[in-house]
MARVEX-689485 format. One record per atom (N, C-alpha, C): residue in one letter; chain; atom name; x, y, z. Coordinates in steps of 0.2 Angstrom, whole numbers, always signed. Example, Ala and Ser with C-alpha at 12.3 -4.5 7.8 and 13.67 -1.06 7.14 Angstrom:
REM MARVEX-689485
{bapa A	loza A	kolke N	X +66	Y -28	Z +39}
{bapa A	loza A	kolke CA	X +62	Y -22	Z +39}
{bapa A	loza A	kolke C	X +66	Y -16	Z +39}
{bapa S	loza A	kolke N	X +64	Y -11	Z +35}
{bapa S	loza A	kolke CA	X +68	Y -5	Z +36}
{bapa S	loza A	kolke C	X +64	Y +0	Z +39}
//
This chain:
REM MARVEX-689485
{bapa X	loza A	kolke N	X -901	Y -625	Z +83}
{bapa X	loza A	kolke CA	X -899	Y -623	Z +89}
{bapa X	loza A	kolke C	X -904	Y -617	Z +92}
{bapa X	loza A	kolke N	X -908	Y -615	Z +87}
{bapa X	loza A	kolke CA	X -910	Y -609	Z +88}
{bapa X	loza A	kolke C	X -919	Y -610	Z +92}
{bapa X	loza A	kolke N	X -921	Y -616	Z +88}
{bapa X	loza A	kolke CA	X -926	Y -620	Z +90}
{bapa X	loza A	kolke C	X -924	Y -623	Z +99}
{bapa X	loza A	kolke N	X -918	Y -626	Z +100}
{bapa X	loza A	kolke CA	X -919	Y -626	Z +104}
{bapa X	loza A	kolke C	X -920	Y -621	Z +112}
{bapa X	loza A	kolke N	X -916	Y -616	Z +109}
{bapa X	loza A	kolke CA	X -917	Y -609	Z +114}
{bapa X	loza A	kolke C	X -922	Y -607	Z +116}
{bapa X	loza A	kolke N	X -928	Y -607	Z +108}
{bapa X	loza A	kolke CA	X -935	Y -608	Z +109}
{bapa X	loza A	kolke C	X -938	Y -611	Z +115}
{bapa X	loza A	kolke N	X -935	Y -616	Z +114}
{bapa X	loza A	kolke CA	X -941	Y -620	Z +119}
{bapa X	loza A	kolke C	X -937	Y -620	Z +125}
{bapa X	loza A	kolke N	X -933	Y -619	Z +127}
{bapa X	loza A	kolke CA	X -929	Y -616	Z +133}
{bapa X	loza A	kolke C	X -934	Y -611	Z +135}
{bapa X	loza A	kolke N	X -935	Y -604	Z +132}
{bapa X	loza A	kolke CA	X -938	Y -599	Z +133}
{bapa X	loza A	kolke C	X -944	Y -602	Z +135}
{bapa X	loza A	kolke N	X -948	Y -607	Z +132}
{bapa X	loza A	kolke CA	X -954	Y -609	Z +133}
{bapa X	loza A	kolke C	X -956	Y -612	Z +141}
{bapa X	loza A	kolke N	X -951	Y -615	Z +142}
{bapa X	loza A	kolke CA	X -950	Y -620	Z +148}
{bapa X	loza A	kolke C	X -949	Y -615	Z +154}
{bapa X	loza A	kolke N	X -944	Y -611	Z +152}
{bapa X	loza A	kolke CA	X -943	Y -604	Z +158}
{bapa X	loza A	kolke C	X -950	Y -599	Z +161}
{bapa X	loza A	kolke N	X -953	Y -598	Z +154}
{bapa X	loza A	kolke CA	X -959	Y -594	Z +156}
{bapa X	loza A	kolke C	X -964	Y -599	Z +158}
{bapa X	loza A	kolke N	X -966	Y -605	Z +158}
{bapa X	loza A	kolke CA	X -970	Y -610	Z +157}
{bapa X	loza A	kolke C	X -969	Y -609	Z +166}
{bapa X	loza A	kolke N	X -964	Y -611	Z +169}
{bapa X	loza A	kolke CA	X -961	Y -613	Z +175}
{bapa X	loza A	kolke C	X -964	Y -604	Z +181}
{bapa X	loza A	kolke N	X -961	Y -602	Z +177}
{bapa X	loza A	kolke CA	X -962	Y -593	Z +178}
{bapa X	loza A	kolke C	X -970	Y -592	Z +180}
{bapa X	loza A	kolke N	X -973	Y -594	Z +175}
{bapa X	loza A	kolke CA	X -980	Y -593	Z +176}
{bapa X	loza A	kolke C	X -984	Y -595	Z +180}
{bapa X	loza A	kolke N	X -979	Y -603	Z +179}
{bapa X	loza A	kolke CA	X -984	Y -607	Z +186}
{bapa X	loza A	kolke C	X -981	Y -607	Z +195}
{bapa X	loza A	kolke N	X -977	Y -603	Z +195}
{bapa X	loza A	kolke CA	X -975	Y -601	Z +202}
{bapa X	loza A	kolke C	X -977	Y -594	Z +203}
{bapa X	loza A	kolke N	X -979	Y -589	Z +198}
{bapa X	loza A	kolke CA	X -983	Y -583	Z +200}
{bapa X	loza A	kolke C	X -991	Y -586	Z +201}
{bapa X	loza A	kolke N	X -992	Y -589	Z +196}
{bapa X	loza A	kolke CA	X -998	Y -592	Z +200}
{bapa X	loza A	kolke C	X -1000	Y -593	Z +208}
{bapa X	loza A	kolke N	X -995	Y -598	Z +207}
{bapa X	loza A	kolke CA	X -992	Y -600	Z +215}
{bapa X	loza A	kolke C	X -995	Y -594	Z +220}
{bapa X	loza A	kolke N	X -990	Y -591	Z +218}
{bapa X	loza A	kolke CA	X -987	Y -586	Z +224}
{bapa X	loza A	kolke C	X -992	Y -580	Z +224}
{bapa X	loza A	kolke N	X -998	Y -580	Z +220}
{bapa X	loza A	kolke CA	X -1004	Y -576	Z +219}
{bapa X	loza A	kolke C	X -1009	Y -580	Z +225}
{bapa X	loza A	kolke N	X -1010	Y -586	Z +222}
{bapa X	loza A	kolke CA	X -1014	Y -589	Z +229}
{bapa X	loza A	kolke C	X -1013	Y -591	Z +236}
{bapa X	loza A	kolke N	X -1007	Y -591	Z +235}
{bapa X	loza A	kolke CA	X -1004	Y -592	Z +242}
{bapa X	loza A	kolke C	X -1004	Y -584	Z +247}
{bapa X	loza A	kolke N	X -1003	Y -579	Z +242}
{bapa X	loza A	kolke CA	X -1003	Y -572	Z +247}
{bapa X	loza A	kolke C	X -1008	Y -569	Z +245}
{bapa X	loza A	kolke N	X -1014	Y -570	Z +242}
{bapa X	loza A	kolke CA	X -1020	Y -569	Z +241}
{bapa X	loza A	kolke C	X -1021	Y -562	Z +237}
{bapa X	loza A	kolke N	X -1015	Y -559	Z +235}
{bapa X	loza A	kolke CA	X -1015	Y -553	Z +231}
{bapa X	loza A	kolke C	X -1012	Y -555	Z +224}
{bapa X	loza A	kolke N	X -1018	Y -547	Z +218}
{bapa X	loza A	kolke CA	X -1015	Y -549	Z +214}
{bapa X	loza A	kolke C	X -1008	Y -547	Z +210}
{bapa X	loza A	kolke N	X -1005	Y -551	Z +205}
{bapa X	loza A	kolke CA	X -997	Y -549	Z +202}
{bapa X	loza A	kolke C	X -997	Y -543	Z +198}
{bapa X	loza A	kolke N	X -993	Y -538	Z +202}
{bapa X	loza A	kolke CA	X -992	Y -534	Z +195}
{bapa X	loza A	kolke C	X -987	Y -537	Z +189}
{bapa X	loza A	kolke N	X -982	Y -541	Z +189}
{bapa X	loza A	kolke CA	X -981	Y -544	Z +183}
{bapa X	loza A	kolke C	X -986	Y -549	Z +178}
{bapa X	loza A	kolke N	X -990	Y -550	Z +182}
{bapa X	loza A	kolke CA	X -996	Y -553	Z +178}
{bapa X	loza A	kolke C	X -1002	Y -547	Z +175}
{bapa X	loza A	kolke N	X -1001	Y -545	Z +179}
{bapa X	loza A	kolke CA	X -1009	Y -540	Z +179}
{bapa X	loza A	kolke C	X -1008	Y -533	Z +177}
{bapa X	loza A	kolke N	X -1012	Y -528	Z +176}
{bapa X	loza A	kolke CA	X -1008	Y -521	Z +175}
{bapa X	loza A	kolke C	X -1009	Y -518	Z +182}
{bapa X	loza A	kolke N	X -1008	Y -512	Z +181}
{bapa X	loza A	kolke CA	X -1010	Y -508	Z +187}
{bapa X	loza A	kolke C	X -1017	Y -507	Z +185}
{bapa X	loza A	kolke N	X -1019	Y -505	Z +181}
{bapa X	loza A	kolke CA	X -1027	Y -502	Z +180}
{bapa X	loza A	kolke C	X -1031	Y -508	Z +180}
{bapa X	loza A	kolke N	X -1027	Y -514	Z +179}
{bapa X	loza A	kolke CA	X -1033	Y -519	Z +181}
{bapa X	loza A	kolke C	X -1033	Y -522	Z +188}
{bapa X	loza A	kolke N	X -1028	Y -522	Z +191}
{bapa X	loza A	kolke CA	X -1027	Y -523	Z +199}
{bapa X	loza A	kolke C	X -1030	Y -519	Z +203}
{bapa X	loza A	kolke N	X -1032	Y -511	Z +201}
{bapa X	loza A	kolke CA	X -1038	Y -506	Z +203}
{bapa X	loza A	kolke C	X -1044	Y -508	Z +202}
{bapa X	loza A	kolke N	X -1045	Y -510	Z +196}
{bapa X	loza A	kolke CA	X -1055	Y -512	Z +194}
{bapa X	loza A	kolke C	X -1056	Y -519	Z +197}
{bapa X	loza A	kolke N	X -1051	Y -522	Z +201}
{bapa X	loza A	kolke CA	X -1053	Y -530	Z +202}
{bapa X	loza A	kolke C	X -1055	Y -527	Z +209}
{bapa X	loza A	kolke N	X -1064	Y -531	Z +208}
{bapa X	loza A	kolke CA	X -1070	Y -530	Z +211}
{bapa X	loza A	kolke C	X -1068	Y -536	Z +217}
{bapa X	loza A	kolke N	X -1067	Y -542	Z +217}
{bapa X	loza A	kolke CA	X -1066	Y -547	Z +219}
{bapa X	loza A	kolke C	X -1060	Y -550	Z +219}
{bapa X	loza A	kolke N	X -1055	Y -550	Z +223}
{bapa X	loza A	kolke CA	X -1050	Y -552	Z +221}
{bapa X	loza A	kolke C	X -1047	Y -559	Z +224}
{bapa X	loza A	kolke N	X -1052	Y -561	Z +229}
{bapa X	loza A	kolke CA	X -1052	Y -568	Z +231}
{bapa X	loza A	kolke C	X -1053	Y -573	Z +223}
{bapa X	loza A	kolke N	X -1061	Y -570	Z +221}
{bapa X	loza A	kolke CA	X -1064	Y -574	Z +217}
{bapa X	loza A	kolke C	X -1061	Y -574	Z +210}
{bapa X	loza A	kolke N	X -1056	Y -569	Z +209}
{bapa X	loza A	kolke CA	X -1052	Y -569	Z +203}
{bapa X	loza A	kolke C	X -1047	Y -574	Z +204}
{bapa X	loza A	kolke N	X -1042	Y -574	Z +209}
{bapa X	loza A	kolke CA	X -1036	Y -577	Z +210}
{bapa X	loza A	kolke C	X -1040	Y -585	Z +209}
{bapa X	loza A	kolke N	X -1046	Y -586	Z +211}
{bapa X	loza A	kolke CA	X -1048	Y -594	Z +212}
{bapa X	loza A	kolke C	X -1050	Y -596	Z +208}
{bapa X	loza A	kolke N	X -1052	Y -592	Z +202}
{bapa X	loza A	kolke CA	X -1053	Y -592	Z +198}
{bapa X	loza A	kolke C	X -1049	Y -596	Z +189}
{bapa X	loza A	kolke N	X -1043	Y -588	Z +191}
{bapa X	loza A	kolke CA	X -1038	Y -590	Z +187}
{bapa X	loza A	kolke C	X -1034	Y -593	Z +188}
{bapa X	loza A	kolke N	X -1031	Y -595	Z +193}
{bapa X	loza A	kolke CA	X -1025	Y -599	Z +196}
{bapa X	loza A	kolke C	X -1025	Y -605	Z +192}
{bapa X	loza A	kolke N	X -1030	Y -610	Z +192}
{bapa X	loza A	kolke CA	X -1028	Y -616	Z +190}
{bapa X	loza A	kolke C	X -1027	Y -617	Z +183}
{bapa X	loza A	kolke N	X -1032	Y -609	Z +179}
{bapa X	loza A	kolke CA	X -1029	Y -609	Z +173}
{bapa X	loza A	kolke C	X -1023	Y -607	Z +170}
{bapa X	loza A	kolke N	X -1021	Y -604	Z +173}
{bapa X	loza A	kolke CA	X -1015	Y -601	Z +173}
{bapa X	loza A	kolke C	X -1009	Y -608	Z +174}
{bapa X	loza A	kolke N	X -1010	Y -611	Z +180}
{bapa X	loza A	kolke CA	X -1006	Y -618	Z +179}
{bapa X	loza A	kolke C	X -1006	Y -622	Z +175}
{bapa X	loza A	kolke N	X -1014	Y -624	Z +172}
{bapa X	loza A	kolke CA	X -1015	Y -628	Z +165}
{bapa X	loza A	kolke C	X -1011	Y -627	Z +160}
{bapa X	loza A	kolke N	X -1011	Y -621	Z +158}
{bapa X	loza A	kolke CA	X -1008	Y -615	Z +152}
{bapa X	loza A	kolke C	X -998	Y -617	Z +155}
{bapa X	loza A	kolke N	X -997	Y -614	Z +161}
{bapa X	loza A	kolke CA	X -990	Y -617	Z +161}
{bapa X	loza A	kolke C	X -988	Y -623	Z +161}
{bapa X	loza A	kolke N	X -991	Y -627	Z +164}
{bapa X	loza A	kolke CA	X -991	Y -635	Z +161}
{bapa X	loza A	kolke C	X -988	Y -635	Z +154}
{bapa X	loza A	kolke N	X -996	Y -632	Z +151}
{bapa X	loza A	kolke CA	X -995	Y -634	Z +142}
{bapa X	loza A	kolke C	X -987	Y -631	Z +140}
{bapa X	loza A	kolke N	X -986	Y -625	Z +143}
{bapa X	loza A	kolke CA	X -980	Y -625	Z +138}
{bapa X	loza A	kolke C	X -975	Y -626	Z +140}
{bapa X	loza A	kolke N	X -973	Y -628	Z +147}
{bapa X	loza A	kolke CA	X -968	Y -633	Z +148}
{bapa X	loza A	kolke C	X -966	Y -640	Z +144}
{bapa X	loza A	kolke N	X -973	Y -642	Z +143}
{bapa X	loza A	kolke CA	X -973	Y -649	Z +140}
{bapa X	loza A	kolke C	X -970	Y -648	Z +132}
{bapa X	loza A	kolke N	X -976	Y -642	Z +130}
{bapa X	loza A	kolke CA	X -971	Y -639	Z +123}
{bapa X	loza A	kolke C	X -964	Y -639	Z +123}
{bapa X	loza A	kolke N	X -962	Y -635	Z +127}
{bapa X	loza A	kolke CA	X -955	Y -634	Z +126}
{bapa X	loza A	kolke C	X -950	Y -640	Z +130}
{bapa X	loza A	kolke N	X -952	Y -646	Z +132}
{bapa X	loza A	kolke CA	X -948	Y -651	Z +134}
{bapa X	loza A	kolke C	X -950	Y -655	Z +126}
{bapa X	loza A	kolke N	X -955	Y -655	Z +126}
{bapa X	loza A	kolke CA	X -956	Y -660	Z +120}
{bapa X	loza A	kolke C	X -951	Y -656	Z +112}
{bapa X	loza A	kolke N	X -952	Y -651	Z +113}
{bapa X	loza A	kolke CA	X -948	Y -648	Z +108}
{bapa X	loza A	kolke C	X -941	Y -650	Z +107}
{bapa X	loza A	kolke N	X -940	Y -650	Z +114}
{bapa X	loza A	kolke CA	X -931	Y -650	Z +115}
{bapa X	loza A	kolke C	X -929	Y -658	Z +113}
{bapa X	loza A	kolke N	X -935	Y -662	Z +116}
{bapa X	loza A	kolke CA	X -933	Y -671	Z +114}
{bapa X	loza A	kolke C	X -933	Y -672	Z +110}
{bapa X	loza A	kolke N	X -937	Y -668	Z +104}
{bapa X	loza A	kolke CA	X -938	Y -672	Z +95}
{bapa X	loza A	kolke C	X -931	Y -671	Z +95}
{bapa X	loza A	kolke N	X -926	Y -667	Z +96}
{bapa X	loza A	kolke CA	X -918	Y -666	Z +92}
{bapa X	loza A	kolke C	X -916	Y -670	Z +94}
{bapa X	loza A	kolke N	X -917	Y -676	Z +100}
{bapa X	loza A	kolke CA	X -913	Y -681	Z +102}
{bapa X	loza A	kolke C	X -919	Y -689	Z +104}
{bapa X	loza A	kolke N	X -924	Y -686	Z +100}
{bapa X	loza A	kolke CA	X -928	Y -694	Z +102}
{bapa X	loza A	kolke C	X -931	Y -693	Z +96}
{bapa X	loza A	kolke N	X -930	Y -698	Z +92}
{bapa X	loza A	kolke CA	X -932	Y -696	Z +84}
{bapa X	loza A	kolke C	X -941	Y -700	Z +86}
{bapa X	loza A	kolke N	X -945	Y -702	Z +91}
{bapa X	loza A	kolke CA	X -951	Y -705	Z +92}
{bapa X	loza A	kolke C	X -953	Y -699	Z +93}
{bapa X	loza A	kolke N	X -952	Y -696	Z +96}
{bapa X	loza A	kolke CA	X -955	Y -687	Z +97}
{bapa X	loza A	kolke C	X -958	Y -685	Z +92}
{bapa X	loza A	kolke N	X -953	Y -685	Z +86}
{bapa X	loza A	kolke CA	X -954	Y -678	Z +81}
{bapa X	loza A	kolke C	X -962	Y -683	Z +79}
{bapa X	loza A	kolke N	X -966	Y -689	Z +80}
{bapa X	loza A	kolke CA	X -971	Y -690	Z +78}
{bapa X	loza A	kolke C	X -974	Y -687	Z +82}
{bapa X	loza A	kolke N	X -975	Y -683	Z +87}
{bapa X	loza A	kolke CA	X -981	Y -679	Z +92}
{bapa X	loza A	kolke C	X -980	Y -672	Z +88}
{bapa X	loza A	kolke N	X -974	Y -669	Z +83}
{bapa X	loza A	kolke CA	X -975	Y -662	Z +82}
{bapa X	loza A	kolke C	X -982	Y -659	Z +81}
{bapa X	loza A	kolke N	X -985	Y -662	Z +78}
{bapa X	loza A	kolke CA	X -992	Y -659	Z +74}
{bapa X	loza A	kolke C	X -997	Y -658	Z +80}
{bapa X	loza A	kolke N	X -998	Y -665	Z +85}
{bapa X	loza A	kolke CA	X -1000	Y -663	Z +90}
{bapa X	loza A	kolke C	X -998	Y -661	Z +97}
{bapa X	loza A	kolke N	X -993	Y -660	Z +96}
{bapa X	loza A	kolke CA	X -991	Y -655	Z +103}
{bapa X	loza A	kolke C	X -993	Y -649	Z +98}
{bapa X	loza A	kolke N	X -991	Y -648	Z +95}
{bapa X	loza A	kolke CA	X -994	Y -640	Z +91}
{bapa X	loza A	kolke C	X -1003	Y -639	Z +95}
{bapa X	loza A	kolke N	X -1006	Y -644	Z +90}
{bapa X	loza A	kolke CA	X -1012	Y -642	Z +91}
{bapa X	loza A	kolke C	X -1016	Y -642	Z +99}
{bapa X	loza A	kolke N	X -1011	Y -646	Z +102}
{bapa X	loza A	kolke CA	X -1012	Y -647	Z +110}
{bapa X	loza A	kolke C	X -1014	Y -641	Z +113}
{bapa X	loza A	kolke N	X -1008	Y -635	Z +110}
{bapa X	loza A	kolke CA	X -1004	Y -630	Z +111}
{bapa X	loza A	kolke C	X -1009	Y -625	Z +113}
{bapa X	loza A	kolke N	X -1013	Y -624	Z +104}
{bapa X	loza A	kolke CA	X -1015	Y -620	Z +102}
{bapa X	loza A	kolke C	X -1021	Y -621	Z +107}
{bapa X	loza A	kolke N	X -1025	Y -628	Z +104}
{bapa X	loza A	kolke CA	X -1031	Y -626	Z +110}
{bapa X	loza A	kolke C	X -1030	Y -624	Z +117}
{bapa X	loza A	kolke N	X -1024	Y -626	Z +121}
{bapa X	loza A	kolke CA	X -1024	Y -625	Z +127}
{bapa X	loza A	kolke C	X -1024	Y -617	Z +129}
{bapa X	loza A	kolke N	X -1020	Y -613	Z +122}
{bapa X	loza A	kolke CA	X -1019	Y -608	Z +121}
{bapa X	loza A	kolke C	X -1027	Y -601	Z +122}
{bapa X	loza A	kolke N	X -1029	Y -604	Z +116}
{bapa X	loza A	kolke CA	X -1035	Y -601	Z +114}
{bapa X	loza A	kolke C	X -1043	Y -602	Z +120}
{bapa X	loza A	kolke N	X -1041	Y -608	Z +124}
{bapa X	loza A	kolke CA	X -1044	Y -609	Z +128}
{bapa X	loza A	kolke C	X -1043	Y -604	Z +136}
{bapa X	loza A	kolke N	X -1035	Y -604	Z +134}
{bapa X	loza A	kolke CA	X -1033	Y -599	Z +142}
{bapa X	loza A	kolke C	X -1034	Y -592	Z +142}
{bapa X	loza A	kolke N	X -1033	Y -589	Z +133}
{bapa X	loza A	kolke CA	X -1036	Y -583	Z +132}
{bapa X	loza A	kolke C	X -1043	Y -582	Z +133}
{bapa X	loza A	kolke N	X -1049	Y -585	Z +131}
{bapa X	loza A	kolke CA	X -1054	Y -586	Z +131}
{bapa X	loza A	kolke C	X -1056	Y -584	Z +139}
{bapa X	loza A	kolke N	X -1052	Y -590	Z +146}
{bapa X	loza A	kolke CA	X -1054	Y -590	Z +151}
{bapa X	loza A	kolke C	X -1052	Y -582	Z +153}
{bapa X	loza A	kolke N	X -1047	Y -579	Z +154}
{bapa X	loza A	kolke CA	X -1045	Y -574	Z +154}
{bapa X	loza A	kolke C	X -1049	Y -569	Z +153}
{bapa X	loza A	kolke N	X -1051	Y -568	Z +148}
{bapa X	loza A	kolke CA	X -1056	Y -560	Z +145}
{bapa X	loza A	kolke C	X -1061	Y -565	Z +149}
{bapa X	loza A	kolke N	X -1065	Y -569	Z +151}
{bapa X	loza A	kolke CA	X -1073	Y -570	Z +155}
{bapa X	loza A	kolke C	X -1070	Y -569	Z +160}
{bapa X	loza A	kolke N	X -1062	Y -569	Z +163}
{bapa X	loza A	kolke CA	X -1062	Y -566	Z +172}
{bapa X	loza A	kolke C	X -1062	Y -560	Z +172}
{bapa X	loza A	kolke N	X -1058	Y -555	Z +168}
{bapa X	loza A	kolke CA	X -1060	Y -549	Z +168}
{bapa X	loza A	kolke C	X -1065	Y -546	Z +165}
{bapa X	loza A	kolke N	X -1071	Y -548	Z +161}
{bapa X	loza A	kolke CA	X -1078	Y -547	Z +161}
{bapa X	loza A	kolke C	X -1080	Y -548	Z +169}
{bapa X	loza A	kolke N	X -1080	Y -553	Z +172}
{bapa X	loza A	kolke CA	X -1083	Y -556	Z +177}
{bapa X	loza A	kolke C	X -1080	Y -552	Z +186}
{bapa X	loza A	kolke N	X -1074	Y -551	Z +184}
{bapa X	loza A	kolke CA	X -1071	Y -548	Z +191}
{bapa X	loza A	kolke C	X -1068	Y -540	Z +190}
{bapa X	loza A	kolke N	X -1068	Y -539	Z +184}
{bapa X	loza A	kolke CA	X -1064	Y -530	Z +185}
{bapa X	loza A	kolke C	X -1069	Y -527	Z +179}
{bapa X	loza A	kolke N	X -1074	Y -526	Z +179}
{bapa X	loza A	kolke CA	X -1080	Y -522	Z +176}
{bapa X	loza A	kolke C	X -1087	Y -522	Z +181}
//
């Protein structure tokens, strides 16, 4: 049961993330619940940030809605639990990739 709360959480912030996205590109300023205050100050460029991260940011909550839908299936579609290892590994790259794009936006837009 506790698994699947997990991936409840997963699906909630997953969906969270990709509507502050949203609602980043559509009002063309940046989110204090995404971003701090000290780096909302140093951002040099805030068009070229937002256009920047936005899709990654979508990507990224794609990935973990999918995670956590897929999650929730293995407990009731026994075909699923054959994808655990790679939805894991999907995860992680998607993961390490979105952090990755992240620290090059703020290299690139708030320094």
């Amino acid at each position: 049961m506790s698994v699947i709360i997990v991936n409840i959480v997963f699906i909630i912030f997953g969906i969270y993330l990709f509507f502050m996205a949203s609602k980043m590109k559509q009002t063309g300023k940046l989110n204090p619940n995404l971003l701090s205050q000290q780096d909302i100050n140093r951002c040099k460029d805030v068009k070229g940030y937002i256009s920047f991260v936005v899709p990654k940011m979508q990507i990224f909550a794609a990935a973990i809605v999918l995670v956590g839908v897929i999650g929730i299936g293995e407990h009731y579609i026994d075909a699923l639990r054959n994808y655990r290892f790679v939805t894991l590994i999907v995860f992680l790259i998607t993961f390490f990739v979105y952090l990755n794009q992240m620290r090059l936006a703020k290299t690139k837009y708030m320094y």
